[in-house]
N, C-alpha and C positions, 0 to 999 in steps of 0.2 A: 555534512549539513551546512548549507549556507547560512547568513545571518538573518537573512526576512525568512526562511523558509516557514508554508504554512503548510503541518504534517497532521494528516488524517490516518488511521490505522483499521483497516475492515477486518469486522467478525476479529475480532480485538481478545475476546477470551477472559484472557486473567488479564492482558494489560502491557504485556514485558516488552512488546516492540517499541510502543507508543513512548514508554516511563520510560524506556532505553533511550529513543529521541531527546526526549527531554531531560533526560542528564547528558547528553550530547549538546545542548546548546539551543535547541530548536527553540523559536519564542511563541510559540503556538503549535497546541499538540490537540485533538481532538481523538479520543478513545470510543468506536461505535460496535454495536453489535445488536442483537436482536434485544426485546426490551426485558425479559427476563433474565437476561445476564449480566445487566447496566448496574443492579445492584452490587453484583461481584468486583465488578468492576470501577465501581466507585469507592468500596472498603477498602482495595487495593491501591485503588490511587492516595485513599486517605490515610494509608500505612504508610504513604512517600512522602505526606508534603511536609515535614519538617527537615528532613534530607534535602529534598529540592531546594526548598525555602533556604537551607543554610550554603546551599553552593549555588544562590543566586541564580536558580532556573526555574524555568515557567511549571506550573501545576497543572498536569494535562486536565481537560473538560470530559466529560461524556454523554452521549449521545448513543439513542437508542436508530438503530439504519437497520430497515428490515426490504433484504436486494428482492424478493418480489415485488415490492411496491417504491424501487427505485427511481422510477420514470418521474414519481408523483416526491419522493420525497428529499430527493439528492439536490432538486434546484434548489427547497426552501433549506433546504442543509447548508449551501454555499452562502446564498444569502446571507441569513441570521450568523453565522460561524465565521465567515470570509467578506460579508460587506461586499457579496457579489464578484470580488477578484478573484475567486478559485482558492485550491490547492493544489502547492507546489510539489507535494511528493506523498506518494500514498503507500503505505506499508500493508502488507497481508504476512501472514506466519499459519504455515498448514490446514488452510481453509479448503483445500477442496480433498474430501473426502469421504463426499455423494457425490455422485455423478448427475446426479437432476441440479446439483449448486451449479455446475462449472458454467451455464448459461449465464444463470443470473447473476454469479460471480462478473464473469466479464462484460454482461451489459453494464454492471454497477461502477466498472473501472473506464469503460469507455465514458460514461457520462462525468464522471469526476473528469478524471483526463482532459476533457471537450469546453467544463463548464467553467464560467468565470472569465476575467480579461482575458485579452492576447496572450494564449501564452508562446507562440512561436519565435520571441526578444530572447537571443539568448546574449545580449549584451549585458557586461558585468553592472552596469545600471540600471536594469531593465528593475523593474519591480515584481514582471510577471514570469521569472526564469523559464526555462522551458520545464516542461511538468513531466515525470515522470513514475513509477510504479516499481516497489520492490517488492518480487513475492517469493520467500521461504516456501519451496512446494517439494514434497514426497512421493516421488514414483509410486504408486500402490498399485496400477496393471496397464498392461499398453495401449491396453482401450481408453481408460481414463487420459493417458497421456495426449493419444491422439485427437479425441474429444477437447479436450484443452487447446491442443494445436490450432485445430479446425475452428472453435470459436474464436479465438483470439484473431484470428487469418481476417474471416468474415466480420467484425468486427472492426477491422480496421487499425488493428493495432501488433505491434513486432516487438517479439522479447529476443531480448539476448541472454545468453548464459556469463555467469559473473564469474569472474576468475575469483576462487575460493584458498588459493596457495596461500593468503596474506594469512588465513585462520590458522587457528592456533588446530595441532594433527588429529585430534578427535574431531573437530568437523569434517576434517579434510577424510577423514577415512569413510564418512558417510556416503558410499556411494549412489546410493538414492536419493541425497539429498541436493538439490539443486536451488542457485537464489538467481531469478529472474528479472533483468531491468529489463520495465514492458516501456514501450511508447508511441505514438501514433506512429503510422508507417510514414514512411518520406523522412521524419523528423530523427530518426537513427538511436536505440539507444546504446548504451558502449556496451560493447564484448563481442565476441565473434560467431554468436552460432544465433541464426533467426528463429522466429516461432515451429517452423517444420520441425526445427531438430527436437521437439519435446518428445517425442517419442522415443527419443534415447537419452534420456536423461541421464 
């Protein structure tokens, strides 16, 4: 995580990607999900901020992002949250697991991705780094994979597969388990396998 980085977390759940960021360093962390979970999701953050608080890191926010009504709600998200500059890096953890989401899932990440300043600067002064997406996702059937593939294609945007050897051998043994840097196509994110390869995850 960089030092401006500004990290947003979809369908956030209990919290642990986002609170992970933020004991990382991140100076702004925002925790979203549908609006009956925000409450979970705020007790949990309020279990952390004396930890945070004492290792001098930011107290993640939360916010209620419901991806059917994305179009309408992701701008005044960036707005109010981002002062209109975006976010520089978007986290997901096991979110698709309806297949009527994986749409709305990725129209919700292309409009982050899109919204806010420049972000094509990937100059180490830039303010607006180039923006990218990590997504913790779970093989569960080839359909869903390729469904995944296919919208992200159409969409306009290109995952890579993350080399996972750094993890510690219980993830590495997960062979279902894949972590996705997504990002507009043209603009390249790192690792070696593009969006087609999801279907062998």
């Amino acid at each position: 995580l960089h030092s401006a980085a500004r990290v947003v977390e979809l369908g956030a759940g209990c919290g642990l990607a986002g609170l992970a960021a933020a004991a990382l360093g991140a100076p702004s962390v925002l925790l979203t999900d549908l609006a009956d979970v925000c409450g979970n999701l705020e007790a949990n953050v309020g279990a952390n901020v004396a930890a945070l608080n004492a290792a001098g890191r930011t107290v993640p926010r939360v916010r209620a992002l419901d991806w059917a009504a994305a179009a309408r709600e992701v701008p005044a998200l960036v707005a109010d949250e981002t002062g209109g500059a975006g976010f520089d890096l978007v986290l997901a953890a096991d979110v698709v697991w309806l297949d009527e989401l994986v749409p709305l899932l990725v129209r919700t990440l292309a409009l982050l991705l899109r919204s806010g300043g420049d972000a094509s600067d990937d100059s180490p002064n830039s303010a607006n780094p180039r923006r990218r997406a990590l997504m913790a996702y779970q093989s569960r059937s080839r359909y869903t994979d390729e469904l995944l593939a296919r919208e992200l294609r159409d969409a306009g945007l290109v995952a890579s597969v993350c080399d996972l050897r750094e993890l510690p051998p219980a993830f590495q043994a997960q062979a279902r388990l894949v972590v996705f840097d997504i990002a507009e196509s043209g603009e390249g994110a790192n690792g070696a396998s593009e969006s087609d390869e999801h279907a062998k995850p």
